[in-house]
Z-matrix of the N, CA and C atoms (Angstrom, degrees):
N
C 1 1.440
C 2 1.529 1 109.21
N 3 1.003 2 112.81 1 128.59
C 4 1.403 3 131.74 2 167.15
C 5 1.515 4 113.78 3 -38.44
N 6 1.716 5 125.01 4 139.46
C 7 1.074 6 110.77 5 173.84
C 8 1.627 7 117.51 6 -104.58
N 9 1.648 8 126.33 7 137.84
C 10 1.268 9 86.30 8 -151.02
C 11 1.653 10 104.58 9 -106.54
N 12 1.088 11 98.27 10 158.50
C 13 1.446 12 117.78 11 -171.47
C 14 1.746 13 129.22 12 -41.14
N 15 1.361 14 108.14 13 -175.44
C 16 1.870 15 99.05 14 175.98
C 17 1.660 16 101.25 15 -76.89
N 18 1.444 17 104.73 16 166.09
C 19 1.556 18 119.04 17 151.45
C 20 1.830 19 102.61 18 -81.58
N 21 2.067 20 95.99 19 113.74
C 22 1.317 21 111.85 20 -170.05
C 23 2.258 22 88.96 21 -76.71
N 24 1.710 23 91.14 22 141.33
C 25 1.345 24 80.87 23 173.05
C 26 1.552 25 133.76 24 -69.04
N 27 1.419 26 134.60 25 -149.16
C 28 1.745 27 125.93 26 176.74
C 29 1.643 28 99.77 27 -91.77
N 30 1.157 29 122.46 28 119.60
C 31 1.894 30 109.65 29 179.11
C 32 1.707 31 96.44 30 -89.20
N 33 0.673 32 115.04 31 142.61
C 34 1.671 33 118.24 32 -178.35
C 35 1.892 34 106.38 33 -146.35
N 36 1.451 35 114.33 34 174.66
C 37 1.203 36 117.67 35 176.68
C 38 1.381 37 121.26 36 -57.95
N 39 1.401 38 106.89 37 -21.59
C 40 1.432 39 101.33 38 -177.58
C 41 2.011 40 115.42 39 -96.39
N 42 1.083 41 89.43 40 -14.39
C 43 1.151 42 81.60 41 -161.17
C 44 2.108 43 105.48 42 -122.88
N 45 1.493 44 98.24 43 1.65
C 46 1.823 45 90.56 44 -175.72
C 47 1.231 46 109.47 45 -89.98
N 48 1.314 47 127.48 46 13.28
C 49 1.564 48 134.03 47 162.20
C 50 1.835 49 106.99 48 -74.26
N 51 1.337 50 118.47 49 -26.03
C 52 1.745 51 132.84 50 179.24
C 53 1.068 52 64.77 51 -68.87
N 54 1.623 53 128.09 52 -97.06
C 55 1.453 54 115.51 53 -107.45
C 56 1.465 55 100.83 54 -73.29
N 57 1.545 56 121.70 55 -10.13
C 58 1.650 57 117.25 56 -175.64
C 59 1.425 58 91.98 57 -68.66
N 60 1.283 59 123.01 58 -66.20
C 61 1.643 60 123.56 59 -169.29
C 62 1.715 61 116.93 60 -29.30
N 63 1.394 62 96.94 61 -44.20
C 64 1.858 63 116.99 62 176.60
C 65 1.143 64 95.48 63 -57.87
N 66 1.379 65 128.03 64 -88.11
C 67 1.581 66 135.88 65 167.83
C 68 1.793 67 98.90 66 -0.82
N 69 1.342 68 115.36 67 -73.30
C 70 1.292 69 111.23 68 -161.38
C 71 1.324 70 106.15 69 -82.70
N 72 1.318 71 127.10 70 28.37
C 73 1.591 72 137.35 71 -178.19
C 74 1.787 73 115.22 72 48.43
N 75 1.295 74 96.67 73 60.76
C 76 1.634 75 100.33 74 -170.82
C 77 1.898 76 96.16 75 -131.26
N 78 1.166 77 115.56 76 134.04
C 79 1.522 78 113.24 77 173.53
C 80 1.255 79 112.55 78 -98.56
N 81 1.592 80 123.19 79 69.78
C 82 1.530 81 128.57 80 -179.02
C 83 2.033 82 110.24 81 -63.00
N 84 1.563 83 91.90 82 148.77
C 85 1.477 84 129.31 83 -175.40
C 86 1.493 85 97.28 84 -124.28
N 87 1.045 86 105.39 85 99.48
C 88 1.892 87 105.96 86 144.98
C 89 1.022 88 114.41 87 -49.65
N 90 1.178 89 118.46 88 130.43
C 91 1.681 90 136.30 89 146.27
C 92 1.455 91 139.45 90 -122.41
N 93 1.333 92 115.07 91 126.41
C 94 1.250 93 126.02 92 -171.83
C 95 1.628 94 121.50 93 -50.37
N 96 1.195 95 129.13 94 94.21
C 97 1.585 96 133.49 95 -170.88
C 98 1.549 97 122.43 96 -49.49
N 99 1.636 98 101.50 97 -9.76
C 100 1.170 99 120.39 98 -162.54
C 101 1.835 100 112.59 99 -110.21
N 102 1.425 101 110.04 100 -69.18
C 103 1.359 102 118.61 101 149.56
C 104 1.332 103 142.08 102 -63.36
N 105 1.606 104 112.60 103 -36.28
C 106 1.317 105 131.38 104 -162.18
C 107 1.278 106 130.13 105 88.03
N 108 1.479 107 107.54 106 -8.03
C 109 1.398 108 125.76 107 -179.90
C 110 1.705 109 116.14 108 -48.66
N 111 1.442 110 113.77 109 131.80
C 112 1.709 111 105.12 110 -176.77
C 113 1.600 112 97.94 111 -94.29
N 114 1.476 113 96.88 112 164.75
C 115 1.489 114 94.07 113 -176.22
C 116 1.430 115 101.87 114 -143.08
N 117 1.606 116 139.82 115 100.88
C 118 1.408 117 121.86 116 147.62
C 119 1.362 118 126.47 117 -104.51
N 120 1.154 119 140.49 118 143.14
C 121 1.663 120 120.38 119 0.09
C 122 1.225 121 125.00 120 -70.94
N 123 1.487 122 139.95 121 150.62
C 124 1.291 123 123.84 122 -155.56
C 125 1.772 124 107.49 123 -90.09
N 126 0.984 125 118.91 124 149.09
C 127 1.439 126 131.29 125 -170.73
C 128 1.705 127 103.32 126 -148.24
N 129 1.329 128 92.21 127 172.83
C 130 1.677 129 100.63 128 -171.38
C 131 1.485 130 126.28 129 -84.71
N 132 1.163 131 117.82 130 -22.51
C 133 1.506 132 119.90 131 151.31
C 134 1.891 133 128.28 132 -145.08
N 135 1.341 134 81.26 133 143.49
C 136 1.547 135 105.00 134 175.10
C 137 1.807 136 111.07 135 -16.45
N 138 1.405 137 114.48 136 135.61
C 139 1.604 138 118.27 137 -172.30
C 140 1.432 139 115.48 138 -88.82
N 141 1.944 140 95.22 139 -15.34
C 142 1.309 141 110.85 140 -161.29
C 143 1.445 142 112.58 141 -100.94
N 144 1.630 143 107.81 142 -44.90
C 145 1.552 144 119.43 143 -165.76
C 146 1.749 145 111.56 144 -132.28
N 147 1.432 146 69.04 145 14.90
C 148 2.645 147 76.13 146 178.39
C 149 1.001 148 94.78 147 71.83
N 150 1.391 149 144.48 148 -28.19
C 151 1.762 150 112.23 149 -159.93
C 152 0.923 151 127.42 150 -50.84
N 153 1.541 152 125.70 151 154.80
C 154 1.432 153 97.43 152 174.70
C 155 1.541 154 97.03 153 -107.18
N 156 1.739 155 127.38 154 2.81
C 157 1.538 156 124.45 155 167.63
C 158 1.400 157 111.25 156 -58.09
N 159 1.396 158 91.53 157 128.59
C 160 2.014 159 92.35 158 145.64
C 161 1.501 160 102.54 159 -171.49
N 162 1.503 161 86.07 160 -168.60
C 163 2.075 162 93.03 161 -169.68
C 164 1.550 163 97.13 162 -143.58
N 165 1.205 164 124.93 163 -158.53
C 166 1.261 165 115.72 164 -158.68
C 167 1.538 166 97.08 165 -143.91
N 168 1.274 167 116.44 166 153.91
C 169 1.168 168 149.67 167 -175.59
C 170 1.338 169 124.63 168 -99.13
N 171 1.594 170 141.79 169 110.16
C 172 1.371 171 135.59 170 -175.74
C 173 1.950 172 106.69 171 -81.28
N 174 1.040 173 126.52 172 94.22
C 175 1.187 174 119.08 173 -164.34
C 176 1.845 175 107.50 174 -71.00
N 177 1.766 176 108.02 175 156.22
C 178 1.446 177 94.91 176 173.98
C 179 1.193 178 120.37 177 -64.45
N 180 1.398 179 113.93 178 -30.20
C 181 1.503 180 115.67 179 -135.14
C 182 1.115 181 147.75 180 61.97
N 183 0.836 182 94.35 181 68.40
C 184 1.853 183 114.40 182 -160.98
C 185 1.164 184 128.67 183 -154.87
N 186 1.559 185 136.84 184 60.46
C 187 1.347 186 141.77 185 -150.00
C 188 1.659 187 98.65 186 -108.64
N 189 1.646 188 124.35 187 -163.21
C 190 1.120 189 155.24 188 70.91
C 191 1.410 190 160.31 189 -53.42
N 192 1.050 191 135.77 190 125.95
C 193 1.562 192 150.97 191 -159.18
C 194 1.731 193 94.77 192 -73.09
N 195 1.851 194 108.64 193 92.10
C 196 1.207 195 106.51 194 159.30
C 197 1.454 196 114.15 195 -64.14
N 198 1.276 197 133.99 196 -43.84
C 199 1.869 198 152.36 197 -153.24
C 200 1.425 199 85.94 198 -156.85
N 201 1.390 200 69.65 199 165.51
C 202 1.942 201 117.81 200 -173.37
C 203 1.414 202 113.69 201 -150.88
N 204 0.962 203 115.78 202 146.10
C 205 1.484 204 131.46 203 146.45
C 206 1.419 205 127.40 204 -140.88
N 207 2.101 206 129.77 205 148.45
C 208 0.875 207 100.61 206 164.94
C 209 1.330 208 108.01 207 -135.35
N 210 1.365 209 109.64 208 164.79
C 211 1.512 210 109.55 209 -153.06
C 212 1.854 211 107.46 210 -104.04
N 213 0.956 212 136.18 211 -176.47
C 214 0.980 213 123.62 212 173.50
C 215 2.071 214 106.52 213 -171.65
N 216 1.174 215 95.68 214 -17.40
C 217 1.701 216 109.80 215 172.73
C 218 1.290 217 101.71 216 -163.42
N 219 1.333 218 92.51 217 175.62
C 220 1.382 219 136.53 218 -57.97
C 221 1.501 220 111.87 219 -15.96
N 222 1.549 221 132.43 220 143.74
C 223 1.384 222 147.64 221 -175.71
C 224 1.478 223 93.99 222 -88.16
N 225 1.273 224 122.76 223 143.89
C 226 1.292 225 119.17 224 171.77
C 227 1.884 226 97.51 225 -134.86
N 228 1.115 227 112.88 226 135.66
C 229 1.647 228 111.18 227 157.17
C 230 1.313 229 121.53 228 -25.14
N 231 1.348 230 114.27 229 117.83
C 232 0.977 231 117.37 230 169.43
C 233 1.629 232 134.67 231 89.85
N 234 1.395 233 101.73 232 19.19
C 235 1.324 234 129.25 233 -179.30
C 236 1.368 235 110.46 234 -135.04
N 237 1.288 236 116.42 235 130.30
C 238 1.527 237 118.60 236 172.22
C 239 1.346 238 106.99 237 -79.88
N 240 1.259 239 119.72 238 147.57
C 241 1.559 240 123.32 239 174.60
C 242 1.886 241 119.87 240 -114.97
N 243 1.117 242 145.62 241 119.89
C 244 1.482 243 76.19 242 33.79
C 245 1.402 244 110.95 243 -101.25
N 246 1.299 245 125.81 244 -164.74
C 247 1.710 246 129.41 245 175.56
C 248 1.354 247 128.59 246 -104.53
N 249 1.242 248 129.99 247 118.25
C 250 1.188 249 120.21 248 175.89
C 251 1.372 250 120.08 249 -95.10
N 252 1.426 251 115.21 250 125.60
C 253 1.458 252 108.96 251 168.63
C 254 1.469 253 107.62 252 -115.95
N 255 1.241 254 100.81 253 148.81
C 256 1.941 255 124.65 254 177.59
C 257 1.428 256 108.65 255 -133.10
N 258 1.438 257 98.05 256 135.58
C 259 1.271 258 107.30 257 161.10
C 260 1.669 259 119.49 258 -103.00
N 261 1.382 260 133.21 259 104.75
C 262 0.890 261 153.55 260 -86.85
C 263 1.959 262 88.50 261 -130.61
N 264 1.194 263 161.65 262 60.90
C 265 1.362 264 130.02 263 154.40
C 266 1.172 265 133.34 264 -42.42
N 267 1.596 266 101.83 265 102.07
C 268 1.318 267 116.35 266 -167.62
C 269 2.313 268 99.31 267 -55.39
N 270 1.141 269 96.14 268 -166.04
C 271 1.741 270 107.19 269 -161.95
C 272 1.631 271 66.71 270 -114.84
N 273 1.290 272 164.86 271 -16.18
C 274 1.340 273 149.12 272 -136.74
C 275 1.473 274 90.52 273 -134.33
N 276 0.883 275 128.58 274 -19.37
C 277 1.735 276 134.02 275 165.22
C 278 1.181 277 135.34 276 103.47
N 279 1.738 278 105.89 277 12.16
C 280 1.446 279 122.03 278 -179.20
C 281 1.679 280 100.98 279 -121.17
N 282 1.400 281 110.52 280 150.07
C 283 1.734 282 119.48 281 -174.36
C 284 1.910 283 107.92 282 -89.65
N 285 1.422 284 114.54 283 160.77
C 286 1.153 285 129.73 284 169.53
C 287 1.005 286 122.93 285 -163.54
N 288 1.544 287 112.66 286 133.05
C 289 1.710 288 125.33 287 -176.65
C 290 1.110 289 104.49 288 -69.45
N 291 1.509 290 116.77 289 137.61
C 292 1.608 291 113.12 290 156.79
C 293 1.510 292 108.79 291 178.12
N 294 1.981 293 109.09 292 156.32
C 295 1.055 294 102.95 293 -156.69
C 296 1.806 295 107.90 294 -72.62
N 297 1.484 296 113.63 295 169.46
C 298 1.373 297 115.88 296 178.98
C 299 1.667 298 107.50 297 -116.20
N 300 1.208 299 92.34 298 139.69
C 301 2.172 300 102.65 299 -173.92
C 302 1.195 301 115.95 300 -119.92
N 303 1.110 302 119.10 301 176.00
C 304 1.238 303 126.05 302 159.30
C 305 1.930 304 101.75 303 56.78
N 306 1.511 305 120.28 304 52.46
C 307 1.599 306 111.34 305 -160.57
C 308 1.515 307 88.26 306 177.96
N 309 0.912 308 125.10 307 125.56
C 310 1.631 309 144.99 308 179.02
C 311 1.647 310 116.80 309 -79.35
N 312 1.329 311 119.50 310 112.53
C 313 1.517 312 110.82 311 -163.86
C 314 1.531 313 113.69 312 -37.50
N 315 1.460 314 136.11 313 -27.20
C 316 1.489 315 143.11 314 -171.73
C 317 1.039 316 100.82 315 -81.01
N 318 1.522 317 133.30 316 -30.39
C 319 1.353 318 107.33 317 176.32
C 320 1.752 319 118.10 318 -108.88
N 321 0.992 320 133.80 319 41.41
C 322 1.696 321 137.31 320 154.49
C 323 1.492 322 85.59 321 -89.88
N 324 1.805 323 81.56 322 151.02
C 325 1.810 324 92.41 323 171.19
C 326 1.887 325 70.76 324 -169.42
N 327 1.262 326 88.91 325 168.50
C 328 1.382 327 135.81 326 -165.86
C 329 1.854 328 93.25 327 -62.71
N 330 1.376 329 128.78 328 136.01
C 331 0.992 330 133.86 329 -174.49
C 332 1.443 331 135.37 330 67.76
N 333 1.667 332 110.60 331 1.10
C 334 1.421 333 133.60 332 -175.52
C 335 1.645 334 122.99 333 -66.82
N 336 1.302 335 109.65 334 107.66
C 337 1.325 336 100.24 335 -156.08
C 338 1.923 337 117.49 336 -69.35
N 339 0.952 338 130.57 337 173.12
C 340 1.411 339 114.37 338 -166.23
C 341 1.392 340 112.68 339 -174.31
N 342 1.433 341 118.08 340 119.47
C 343 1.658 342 111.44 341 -173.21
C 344 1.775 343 113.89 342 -90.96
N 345 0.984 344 133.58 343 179.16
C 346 1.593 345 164.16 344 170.98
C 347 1.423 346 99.69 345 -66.65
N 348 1.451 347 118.52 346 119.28
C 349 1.461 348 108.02 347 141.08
C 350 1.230 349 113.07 348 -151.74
N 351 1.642 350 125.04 349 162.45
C 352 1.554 351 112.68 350 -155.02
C 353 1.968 352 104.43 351 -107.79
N 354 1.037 353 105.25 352 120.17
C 355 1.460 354 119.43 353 -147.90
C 356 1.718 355 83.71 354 -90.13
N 357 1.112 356 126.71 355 129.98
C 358 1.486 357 144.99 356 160.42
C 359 1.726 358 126.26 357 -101.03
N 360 1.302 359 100.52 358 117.88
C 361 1.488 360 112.23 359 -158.09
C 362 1.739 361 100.29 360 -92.01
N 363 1.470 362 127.47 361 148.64
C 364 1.712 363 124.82 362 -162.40
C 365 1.652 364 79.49 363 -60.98
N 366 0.829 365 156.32 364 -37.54
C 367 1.586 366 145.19 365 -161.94
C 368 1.629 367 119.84 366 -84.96
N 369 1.860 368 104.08 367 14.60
C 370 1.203 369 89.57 368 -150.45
C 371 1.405 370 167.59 369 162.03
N 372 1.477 371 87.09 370 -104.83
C 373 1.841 372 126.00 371 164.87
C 374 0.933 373 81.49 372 -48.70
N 375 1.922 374 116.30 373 154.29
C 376 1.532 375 147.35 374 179.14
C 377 1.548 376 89.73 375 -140.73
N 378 1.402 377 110.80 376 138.06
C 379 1.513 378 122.71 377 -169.68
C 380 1.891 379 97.73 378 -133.16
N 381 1.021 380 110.39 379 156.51
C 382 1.598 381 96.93 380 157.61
C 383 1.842 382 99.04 381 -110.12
N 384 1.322 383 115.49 382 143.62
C 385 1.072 384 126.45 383 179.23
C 386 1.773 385 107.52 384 -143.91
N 387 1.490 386 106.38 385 143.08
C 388 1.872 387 105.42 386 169.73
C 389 1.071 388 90.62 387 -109.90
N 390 1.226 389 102.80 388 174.94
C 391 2.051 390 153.12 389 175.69
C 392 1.362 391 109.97 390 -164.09
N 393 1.303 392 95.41 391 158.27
C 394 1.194 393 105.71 392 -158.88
C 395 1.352 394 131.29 393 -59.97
N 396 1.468 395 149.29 394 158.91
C 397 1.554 396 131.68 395 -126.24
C 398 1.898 397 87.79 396 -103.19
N 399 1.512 398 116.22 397 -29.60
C 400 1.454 399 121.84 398 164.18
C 401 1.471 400 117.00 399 -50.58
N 402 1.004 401 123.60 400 -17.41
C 403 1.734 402 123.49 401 -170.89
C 404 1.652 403 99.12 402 -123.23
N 405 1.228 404 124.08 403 5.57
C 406 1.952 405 131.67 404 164.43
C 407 1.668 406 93.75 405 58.52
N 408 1.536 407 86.15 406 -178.91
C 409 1.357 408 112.52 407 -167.97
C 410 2.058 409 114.04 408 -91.34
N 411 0.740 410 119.34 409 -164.12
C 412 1.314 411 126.06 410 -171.43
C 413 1.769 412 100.04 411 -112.62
């Protein structure tokens, strides 16, 4: 029996240009064309200056672990448990949620540095996901 897969997120106008960039293994940052302001998750206008211009950003991948959490229930398809999530300060100066791999819930702690890599699902799906900055990027 088949194992079954993640819950794929909503792709919408604003936001299925991310998941193409992921697809093509790129960790895109909106940026404001107007201010310069970065923005994740991407939405339709600027938080800072209204615009609704901007262009996009090739991020390094290369943050620190402001927060953590780890999950352990409800289990959902298609997730190993348990789960780590981080919220990620990128080195480019805007934050992002995402799960953490390859890293044992006891050892994240607060300030842990941690790179980008684009996690591929048996179906597929391209995710961006970190681990830890000792074990590099993809």
């Amino acid at each position: 029996m088949a194992r079954p897969g993640r819950i794929k997120p909503p792709m919408g106008h604003d936001n299925a240009w991310w998941w193409e960039q992921a697809a093509k293994g790129v960790l895109a940052i909106q940026r404001c064309s107007k201010c310069q302001a970065l923005r994740h998750p991407p939405r339709p206008m600027c938080g800072e200056c209204r615009s609704m211009d901007w262009d996009v950003l090739a991020a390094s991948g290369k943050g620190t672990v402001a927060s953590y959490t780890v999950l352990y229930h409800p289990q959902f398809p298609g997730f190993e448990y348990p789960l780590i999530i981080v919220l990620v300060d990128l080195e480019e100066g805007t934050r992002i949620t995402a799960e953490l791999k390859d890293c044992a819930p006891e050892a994240v702690d607060f300030g842990m540095a941690v790179t980008v890599y684009i996690h591929e699902d048996d179906d597929g799906f391209r995710i961006p996901m970190f681990r830890p900055a000792s074990q590099g990027g993809n």
